[in-house]
KEKE-3310 file (N, C-alpha, C; in steps of 0.2 Angstrom, whole numbers, plus 5000, padded with zeros to 4 digits):
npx = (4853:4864:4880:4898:4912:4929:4946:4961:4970:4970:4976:4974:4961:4957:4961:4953:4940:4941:4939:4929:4920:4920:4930:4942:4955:4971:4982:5000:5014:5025:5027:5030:5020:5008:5011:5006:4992:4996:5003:4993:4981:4987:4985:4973:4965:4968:4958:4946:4945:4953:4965:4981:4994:5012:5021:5033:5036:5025:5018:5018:5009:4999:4993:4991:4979:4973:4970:4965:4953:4943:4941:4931:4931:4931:4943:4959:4973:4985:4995:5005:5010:5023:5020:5008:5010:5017:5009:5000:4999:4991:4981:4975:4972:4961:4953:4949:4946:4936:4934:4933:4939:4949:4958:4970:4976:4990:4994:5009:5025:5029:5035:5042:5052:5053:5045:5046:5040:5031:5018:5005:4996:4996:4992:4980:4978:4982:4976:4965:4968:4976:4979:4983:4971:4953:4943:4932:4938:4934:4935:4937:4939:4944:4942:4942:4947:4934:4931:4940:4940:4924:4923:4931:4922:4912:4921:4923:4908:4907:4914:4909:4897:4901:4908:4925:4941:4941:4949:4952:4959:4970:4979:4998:4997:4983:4983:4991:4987:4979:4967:4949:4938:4922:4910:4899:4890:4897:4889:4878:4886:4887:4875:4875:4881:4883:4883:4891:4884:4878:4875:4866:4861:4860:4876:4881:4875:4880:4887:4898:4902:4892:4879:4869:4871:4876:4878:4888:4900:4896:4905:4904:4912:4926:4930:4917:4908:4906:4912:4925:4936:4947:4956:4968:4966:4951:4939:4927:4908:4911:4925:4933:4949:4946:4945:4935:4925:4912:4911:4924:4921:4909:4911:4921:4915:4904:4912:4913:4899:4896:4899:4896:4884:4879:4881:4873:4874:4886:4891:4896:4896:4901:4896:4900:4893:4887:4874:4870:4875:4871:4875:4881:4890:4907:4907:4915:4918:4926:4936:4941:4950:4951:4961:4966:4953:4952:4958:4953:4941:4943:4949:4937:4926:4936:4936:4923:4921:4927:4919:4918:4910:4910:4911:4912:4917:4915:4923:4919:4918:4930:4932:4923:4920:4912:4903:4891:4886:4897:4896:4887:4888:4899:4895:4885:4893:4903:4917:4930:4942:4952:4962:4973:4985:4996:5000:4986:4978:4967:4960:4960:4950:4940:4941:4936:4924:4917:4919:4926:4940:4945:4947:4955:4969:4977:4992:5003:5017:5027:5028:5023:5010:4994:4988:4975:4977:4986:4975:4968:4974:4977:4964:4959:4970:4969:4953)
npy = (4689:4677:4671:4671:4665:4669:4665:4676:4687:4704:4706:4693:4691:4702:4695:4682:4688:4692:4686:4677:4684:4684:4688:4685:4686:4690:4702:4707:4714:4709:4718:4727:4734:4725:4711:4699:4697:4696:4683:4675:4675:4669:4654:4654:4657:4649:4636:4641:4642:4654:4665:4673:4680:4686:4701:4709:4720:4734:4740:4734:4724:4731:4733:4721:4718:4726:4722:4711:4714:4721:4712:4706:4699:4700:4708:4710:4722:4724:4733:4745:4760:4766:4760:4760:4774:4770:4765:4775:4781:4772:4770:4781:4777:4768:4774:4784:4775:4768:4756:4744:4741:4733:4739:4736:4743:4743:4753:4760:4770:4784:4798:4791:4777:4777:4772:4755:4745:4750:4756:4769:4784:4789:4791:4795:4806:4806:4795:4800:4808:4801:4801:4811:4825:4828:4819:4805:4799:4783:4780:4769:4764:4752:4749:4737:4722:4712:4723:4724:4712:4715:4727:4725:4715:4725:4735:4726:4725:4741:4743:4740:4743:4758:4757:4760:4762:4754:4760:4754:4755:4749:4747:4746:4741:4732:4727:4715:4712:4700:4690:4690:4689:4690:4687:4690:4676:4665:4663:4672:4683:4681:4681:4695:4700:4713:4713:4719:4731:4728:4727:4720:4721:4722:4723:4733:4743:4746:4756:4760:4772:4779:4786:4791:4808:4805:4793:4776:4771:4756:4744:4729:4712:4707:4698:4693:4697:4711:4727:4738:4755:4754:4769:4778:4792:4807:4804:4796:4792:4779:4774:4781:4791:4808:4825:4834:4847:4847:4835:4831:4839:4834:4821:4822:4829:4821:4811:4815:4818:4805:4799:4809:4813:4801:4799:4795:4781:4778:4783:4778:4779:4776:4778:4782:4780:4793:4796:4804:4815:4833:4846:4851:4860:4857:4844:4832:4827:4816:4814:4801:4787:4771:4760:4769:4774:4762:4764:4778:4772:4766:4774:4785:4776:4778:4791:4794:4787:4795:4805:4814:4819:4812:4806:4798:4799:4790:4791:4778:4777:4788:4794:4797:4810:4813:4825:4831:4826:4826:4840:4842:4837:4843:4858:4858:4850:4859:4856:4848:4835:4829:4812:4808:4798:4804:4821:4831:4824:4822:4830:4842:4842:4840:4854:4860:4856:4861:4874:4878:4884:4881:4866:4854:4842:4829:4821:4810:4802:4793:4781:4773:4767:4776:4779:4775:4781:4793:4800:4800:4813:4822:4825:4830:4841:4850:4854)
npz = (4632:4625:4631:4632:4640:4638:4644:4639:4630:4626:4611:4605:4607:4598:4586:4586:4585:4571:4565:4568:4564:4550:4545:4531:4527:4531:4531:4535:4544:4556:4572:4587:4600:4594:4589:4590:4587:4573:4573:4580:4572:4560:4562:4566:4554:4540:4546:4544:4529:4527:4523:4528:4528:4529:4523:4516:4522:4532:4522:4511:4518:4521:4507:4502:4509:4504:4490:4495:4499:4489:4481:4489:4499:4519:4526:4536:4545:4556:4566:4575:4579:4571:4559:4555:4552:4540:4533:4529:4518:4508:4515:4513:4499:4500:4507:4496:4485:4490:4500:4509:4523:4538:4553:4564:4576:4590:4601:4604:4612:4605:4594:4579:4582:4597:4611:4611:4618:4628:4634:4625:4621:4610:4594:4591:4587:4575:4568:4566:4554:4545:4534:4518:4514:4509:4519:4531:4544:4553:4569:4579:4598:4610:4628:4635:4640:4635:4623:4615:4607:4603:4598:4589:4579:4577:4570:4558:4551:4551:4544:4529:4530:4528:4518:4519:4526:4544:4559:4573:4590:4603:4615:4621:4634:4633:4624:4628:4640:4652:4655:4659:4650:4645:4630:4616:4610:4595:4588:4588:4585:4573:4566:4567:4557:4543:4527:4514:4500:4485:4468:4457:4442:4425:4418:4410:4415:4426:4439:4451:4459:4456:4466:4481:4489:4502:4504:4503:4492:4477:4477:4468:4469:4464:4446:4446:4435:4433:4426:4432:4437:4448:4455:4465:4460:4458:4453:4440:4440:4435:4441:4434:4431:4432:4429:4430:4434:4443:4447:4451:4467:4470:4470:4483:4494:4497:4503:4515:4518:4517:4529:4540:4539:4545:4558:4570:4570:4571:4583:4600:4617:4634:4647:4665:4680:4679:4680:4693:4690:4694:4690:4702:4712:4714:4709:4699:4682:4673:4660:4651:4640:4633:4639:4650:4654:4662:4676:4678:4683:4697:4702:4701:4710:4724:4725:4726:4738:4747:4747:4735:4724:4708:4689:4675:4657:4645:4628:4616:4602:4593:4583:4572:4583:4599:4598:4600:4614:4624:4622:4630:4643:4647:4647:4657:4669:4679:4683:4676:4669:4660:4654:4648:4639:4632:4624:4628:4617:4614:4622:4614:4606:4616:4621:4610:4605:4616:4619:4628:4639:4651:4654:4662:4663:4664:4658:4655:4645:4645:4646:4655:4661:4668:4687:4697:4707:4707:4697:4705:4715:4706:4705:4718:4716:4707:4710)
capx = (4858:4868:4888:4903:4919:4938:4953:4964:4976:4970:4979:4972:4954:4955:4959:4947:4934:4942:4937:4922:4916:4918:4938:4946:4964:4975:4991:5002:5019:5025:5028:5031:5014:5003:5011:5002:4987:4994:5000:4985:4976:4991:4981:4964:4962:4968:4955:4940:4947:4954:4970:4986:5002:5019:5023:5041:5033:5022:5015:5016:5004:4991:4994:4989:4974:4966:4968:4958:4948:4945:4939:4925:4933:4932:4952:4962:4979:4986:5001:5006:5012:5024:5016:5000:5014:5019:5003:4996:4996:4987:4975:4973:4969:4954:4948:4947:4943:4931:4938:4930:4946:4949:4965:4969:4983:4989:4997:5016:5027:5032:5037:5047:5055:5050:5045:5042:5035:5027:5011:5005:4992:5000:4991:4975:4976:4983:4971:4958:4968:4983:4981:4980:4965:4948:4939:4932:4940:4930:4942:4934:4945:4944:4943:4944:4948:4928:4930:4945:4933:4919:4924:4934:4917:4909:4924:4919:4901:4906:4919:4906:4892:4900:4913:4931:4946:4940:4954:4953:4964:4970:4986:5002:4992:4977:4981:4995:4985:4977:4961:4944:4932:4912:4911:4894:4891:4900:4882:4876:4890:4885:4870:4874:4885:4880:4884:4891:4879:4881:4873:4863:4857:4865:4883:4882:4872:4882:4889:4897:4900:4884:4877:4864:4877:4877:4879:4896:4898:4893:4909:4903:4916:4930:4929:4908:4908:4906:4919:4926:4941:4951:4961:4970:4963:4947:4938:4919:4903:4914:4927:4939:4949:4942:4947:4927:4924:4906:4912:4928:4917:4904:4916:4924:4910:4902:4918:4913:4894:4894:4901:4896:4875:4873:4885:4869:4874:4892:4892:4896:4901:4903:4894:4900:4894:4887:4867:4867:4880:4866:4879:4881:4897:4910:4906:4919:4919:4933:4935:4948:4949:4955:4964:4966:4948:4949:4959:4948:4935:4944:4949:4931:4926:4939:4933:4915:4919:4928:4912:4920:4903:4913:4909:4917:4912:4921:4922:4921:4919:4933:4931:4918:4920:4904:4901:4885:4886:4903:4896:4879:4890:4904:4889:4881:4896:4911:4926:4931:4947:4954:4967:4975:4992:4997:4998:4982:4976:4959:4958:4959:4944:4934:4940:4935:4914:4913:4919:4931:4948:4948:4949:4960:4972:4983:4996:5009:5021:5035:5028:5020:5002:4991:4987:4972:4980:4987:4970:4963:4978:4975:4958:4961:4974:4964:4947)
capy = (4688:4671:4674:4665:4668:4667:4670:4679:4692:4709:4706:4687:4694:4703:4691:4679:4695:4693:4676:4677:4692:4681:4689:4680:4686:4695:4704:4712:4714:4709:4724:4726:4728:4721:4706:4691:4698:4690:4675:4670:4673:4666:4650:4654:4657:4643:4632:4642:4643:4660:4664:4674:4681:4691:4703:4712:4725:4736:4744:4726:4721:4734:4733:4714:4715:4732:4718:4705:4718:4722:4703:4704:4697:4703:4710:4714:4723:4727:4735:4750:4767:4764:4753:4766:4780:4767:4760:4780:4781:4765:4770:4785:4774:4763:4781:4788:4771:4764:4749:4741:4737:4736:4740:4736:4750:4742:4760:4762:4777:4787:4799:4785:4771:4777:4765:4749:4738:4753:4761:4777:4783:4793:4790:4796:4812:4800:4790:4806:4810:4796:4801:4819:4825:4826:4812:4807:4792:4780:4775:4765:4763:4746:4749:4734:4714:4712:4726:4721:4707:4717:4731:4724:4714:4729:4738:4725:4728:4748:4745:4735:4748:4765:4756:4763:4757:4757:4758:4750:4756:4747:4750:4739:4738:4732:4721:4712:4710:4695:4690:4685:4694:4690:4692:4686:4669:4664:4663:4680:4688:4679:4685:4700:4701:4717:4711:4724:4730:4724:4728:4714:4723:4720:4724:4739:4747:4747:4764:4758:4779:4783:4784:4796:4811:4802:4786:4775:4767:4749:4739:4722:4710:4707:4692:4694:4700:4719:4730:4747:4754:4756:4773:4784:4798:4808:4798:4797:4786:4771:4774:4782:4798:4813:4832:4837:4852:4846:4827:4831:4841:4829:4817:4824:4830:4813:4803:4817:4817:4798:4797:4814:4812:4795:4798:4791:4776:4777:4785:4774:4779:4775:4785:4778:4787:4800:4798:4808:4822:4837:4851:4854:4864:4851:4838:4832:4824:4813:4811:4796:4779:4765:4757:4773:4771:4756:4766:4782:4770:4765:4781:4786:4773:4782:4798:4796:4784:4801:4812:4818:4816:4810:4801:4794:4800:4787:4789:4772:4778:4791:4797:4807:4813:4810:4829:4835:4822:4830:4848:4844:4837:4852:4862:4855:4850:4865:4853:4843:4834:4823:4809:4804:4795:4808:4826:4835:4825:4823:4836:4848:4840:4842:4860:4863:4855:4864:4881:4879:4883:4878:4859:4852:4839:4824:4817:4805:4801:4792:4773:4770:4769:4780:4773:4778:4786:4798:4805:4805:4817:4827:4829:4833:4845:4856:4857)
capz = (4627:4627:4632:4632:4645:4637:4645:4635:4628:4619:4606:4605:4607:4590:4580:4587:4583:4565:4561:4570:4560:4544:4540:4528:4525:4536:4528:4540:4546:4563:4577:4594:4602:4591:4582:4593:4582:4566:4577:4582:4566:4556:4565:4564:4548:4539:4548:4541:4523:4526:4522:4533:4523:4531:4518:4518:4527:4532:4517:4508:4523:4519:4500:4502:4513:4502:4485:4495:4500:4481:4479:4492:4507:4524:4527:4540:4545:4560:4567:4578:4579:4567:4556:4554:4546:4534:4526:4528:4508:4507:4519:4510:4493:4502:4508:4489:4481:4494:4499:4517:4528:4547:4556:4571:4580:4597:4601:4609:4614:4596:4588:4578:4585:4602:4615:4607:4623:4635:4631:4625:4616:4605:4588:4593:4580:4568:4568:4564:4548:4542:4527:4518:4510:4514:4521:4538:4547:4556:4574:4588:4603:4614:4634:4640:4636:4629:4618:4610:4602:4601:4592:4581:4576:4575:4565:4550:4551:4549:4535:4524:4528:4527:4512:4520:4533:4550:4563:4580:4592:4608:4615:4624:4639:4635:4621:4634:4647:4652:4659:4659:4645:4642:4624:4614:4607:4586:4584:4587:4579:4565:4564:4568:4551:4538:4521:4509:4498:4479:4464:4454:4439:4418:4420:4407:4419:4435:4440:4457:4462:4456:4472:4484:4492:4508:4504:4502:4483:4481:4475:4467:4472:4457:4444:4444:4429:4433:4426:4436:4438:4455:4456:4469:4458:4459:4447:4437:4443:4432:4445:4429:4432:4430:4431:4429:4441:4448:4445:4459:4469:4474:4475:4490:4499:4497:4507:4519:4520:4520:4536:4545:4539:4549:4566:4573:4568:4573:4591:4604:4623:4641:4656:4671:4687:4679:4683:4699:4692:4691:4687:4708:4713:4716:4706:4693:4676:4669:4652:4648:4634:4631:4646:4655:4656:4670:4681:4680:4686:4701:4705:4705:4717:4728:4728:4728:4744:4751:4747:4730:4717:4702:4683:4670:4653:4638:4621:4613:4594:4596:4577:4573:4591:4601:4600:4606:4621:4625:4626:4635:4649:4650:4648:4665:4675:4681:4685:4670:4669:4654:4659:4644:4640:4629:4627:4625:4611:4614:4626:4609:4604:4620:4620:4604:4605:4621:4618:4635:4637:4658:4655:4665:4661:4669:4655:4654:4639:4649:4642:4660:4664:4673:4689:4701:4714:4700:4696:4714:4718:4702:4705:4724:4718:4703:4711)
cpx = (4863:4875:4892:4909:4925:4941:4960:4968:4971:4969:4975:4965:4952:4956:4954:4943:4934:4936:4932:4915:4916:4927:4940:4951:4964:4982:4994:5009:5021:5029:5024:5026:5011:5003:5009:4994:4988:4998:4997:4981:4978:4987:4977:4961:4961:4962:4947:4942:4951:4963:4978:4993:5005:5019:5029:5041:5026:5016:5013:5010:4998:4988:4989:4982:4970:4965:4963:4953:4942:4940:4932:4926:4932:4941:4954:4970:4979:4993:5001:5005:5014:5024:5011:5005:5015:5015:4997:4993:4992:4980:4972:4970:4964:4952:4943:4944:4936:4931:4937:4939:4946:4955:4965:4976:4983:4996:5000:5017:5029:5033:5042:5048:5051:5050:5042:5037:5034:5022:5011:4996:4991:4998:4984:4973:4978:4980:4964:4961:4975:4982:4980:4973:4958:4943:4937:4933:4933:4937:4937:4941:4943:4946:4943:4947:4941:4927:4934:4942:4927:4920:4930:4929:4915:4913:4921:4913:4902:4909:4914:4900:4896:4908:4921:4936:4940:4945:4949:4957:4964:4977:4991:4999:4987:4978:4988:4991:4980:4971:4956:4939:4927:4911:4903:4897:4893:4893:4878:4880:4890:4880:4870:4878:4882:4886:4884:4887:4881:4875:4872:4860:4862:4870:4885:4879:4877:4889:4892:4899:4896:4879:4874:4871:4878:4877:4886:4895:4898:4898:4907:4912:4920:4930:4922:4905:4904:4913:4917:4932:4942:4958:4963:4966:4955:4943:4929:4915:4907:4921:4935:4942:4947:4944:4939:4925:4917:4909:4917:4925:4913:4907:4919:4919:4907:4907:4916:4906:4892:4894:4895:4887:4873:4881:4879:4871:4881:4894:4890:4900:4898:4899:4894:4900:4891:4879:4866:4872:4875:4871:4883:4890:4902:4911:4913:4915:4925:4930:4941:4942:4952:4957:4964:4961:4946:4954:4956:4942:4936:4945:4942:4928:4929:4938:4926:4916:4924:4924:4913:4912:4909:4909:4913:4913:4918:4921:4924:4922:4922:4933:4925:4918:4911:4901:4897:4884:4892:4899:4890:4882:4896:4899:4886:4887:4903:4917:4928:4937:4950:4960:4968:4984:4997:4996:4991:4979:4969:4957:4958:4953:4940:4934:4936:4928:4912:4913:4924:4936:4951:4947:4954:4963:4976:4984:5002:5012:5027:5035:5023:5016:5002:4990:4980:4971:4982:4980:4966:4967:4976:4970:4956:4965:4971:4956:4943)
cpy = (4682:4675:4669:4668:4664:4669:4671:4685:4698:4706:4698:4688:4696:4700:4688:4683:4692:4690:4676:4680:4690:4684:4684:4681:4693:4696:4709:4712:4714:4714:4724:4734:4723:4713:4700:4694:4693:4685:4671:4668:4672:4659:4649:4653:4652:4638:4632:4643:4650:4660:4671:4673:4688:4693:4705:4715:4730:4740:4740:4724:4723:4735:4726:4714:4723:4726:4712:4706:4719:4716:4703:4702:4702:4704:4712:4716:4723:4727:4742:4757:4770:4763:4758:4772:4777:4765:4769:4781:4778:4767:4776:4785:4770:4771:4783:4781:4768:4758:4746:4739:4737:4733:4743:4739:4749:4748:4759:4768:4779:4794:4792:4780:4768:4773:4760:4744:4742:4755:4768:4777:4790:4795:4791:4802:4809:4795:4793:4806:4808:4798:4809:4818:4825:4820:4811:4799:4789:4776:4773:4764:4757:4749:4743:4727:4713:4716:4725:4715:4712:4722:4731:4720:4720:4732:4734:4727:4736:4747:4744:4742:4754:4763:4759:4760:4762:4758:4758:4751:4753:4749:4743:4736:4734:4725:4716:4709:4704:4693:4688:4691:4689:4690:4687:4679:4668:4665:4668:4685:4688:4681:4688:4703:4707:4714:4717:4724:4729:4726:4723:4715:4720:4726:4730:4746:4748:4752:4762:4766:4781:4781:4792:4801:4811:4796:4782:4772:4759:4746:4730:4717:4705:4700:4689:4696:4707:4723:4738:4747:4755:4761:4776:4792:4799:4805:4801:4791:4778:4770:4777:4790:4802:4819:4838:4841:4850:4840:4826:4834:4838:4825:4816:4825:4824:4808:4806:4818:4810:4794:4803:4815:4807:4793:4794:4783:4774:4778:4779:4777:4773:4778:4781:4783:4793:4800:4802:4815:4826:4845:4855:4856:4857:4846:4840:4825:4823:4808:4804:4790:4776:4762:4760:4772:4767:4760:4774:4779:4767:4770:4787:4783:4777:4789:4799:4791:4789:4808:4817:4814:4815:4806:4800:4797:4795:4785:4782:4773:4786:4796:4796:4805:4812:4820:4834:4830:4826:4839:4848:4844:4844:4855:4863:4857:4856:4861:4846:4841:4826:4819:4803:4801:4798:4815:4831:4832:4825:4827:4841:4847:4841:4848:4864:4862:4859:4871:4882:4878:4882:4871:4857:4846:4834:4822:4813:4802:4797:4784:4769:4772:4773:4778:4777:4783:4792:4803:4806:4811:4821:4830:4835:4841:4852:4857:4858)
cpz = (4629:4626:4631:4638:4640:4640:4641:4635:4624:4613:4603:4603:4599:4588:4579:4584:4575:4563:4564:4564:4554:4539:4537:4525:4529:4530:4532:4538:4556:4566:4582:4595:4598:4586:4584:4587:4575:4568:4577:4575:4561:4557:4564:4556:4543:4540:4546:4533:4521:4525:4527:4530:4528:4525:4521:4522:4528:4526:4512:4510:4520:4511:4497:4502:4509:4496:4489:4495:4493:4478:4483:4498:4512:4523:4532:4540:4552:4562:4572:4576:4571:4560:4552:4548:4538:4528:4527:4523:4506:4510:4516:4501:4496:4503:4502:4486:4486:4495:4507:4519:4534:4548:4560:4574:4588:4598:4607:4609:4606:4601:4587:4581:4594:4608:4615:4610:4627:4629:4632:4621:4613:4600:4587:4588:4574:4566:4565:4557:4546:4536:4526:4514:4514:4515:4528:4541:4553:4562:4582:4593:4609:4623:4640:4636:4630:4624:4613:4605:4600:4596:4587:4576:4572:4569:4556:4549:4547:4543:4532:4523:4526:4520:4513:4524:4538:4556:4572:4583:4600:4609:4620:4630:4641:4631:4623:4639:4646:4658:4657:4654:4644:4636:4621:4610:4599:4584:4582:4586:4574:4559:4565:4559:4546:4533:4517:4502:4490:4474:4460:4446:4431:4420:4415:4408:4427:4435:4448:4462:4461:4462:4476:4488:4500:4509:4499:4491:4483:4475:4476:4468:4462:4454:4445:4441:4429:4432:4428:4436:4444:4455:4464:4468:4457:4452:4446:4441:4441:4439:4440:4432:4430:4435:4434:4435:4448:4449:4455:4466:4475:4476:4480:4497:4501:4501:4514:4521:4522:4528:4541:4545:4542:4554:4570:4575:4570:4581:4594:4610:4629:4646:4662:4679:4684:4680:4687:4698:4690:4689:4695:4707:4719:4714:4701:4688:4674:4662:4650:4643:4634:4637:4651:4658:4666:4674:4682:4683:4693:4704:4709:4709:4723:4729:4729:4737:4750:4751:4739:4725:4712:4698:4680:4662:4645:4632:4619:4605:4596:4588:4573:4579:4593:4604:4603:4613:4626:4629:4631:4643:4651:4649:4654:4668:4676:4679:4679:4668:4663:4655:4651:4642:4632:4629:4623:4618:4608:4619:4621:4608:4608:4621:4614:4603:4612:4621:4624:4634:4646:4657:4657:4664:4666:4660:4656:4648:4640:4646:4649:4661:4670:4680:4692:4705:4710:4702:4700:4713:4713:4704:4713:4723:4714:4705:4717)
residu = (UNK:UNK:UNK:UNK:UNK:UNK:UNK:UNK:UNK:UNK:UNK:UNK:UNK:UNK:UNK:UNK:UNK:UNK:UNK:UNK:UNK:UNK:UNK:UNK:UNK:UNK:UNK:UNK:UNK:UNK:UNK:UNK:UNK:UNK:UNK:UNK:UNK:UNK:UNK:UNK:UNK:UNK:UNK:UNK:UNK:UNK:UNK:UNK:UNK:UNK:UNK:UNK:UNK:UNK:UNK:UNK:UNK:UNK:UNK:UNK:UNK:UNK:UNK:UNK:UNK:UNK:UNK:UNK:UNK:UNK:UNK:UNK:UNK:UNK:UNK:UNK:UNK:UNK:UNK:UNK:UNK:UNK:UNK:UNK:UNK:UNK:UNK:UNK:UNK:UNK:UNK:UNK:UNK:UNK:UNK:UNK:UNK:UNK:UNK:UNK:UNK:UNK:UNK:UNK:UNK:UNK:UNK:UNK:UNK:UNK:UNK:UNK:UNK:UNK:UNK:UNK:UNK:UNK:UNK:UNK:UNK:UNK:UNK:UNK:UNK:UNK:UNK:UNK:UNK:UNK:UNK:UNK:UNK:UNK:UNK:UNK:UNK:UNK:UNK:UNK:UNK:UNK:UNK:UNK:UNK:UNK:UNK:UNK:UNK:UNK:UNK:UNK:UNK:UNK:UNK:UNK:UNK:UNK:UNK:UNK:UNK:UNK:UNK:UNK:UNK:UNK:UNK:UNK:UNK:UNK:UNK:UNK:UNK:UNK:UNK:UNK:UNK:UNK:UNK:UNK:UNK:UNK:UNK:UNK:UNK:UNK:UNK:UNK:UNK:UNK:UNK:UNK:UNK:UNK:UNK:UNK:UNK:UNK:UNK:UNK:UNK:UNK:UNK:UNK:UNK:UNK:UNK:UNK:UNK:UNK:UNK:UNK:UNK:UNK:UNK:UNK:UNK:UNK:UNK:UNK:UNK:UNK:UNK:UNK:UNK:UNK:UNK:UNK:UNK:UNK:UNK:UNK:UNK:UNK:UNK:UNK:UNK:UNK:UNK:UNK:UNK:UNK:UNK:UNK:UNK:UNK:UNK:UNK:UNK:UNK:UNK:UNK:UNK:UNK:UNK:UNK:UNK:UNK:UNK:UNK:UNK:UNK:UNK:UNK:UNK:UNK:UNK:UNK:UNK:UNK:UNK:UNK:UNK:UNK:UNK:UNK:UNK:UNK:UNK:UNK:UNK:UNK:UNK:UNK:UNK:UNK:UNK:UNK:UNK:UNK:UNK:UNK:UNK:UNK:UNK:UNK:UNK:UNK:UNK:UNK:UNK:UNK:UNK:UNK:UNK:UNK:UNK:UNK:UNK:UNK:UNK:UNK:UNK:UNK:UNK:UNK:UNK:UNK:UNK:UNK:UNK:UNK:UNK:UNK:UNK:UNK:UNK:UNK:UNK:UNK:UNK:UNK:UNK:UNK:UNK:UNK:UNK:UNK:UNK:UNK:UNK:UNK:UNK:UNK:UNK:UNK:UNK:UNK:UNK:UNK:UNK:UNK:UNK:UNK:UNK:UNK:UNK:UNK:UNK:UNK:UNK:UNK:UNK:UNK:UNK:UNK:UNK:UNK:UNK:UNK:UNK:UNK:UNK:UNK:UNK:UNK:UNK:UNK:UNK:UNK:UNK:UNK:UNK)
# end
């Protein structure tokens, strides 16, 4: 596979990704982490005919980028913690209406205002259900500089195939930090592009919900001469509202099989170190993501080079949970310890697909990263 080296920013990475990936309008609002994102692609886009609009705020931002969306463009937003609450309603109108997006969450300290330049990763259950109602979010999490591009390519790719927002989340540390990433070539991300699917047939035929109860709806791109409507409300195959008992029914279930029938297709982790764990007494598993990640894998170097067996177990696609990988491993190994910058918020989740309520924990909430030495001591200390 041909590569390329940039040295870069996080924050910097994604965009690039954007524009790479074929996005053609950002709407955002600028906040502290994330606003080098629509900097850069305030830039970029222009250059490829795309386009890159401030709105008043954050709810305007993601208001903008679902109408592009609407139109057939690629779209992005991005913004924080913060940011995430305010465009929640919105994110809960592309859900119901089916509306490709990707939103990119470089996660600070909260609740509220919180702590606007440390990191956290705080927004991790917020990112499973921003919005109410039922539906099933699709949240990739970036653990290093190369993922910060990669998976925000990918996020398009998903919007387009499974028709919904995707969130991306990285956090102050990661999309700050600066360094050397590997990322593939413009040329094989070009080709890698899925193309939302469309409908071709006479226009007094096209049902864009009338669709198999595991598959997304196929929004023709506006001003192609296909008419539908676009509601908040549960609506008919036209896209009209509709009270109809079986009509709401499928509806909902359908926002919830489209995802949860092809997790194949979504799972994405990490195993690092973990080939030679056989379930022996002693052994540990660490679960961490996103930035935490890189100092759980120096940590493990340090205890495997004091005789401690240790791995690394990293969810990449963090929503659907990667949950029969999760329990086969707590199922094998005894000593299992989650090292997240948060409390417990994905440690409910590993508690909940394994049936275990001895999981053992390292958190931090303060704004200041984890560091190695941390999760040696811990592991030293619980096992």
């Amino acid at each position: 596979m041909a590569t390329r080296e940039i040295i870069s920013t996080g924050n910097d990475l994604a965009a690039i990704a954007a524009v790479d990936a074929g996005c053609k309008f950002f709407g955002g609002y600028p906040i502290t982490p994330s606003s080098e994102v629509m900097h850069t692609i305030s830039d970029l886009l222009p250059e490829v005919g795309g386009t890159c609009i401030q709105m008043e705020d954050e709810i305007a931002g993601i208001c903008a980028a679902i109408g592009a969306a609407m139109s057939g463009v690629r779209a992005m937003t991005a913004t924080s913690g913060p940011g995430v609450s305010l465009k929640a309603e919105n994110l809960g109108l592309a859900q119901m209406a089916e509306v490709p997006l990707v939103l990119v969450n470089v996660m600070r300290g909260g609740p509220s205002t919180g702590l606007p330049t440390r990191v956290s990763q705080g927004d991790v259950r917020q990112s499973r259900n921003p919005s109410h109602g039922d539906y099933r979010s699709i949240t990739l999490c970036a653990g290093n500089l190369a993922e910060c591009y990669t998976e925000v390519v990918r996020a398009f790719n998903l919007a387009d195939r499974f028709m919904q927002p995707v969130i991306v989340l990285t956090d102050e540390t990661i999309g700050h930090m600066h360094g050397k990433a590997i990322l593939p070539t413009v040329e094989e991300v070009k080709a890698g592009i899925v193309p939302r699917k469309t409908f071709d047939g006479p226009p007094e035929e096209y049902r864009p919900y009338e669709c198999g109860p595991t598959e997304p709806a196929v929004l023709n791109p506006m001003f192609k001469g296909y008419r539908y409507h676009f509601t908040g409300l549960h609506h008919d195959s036209k896209g009209f509202p509709t009270e109809e008992i079986e009509t709401c029914r499928k509806l909902i279930q359908r926002l919830e099989d489209k995802v949860m029938a092809h997790t194949d297709e979504l799972e994405y982790n990490e195993e690092f170190m973990c080939d030679d764990l056989t379930g022996e007494k002693g052994e540990v598993l660490i679960i961490a993501y996103g930035s935490v990640s890189l100092a759980a894998k120096e940590a493990i170097r340090h205890l495997r080079s004091e005789g401690v067996k240790a791995g690394l177990f990293r969810p990449i696609t963090l929503w659907p949970s990667p949950a029969k990988r999760i329990r086969e491993l707590t199922d094998k190994i005894k000593n299992v310890l989650c090292v997240e910058l948060n409390i417990r918020q994905y440690t409910e989740e590993v508690e909940r697909v394994s049936g275990r309520l001895d999981i053992e924990g390292l958190y931090k909430v303060n704004g200041r990263a984890i560091s190695p030495y941390e999760i040696v001591n811990k592991v030293k200390e619980v096992f």
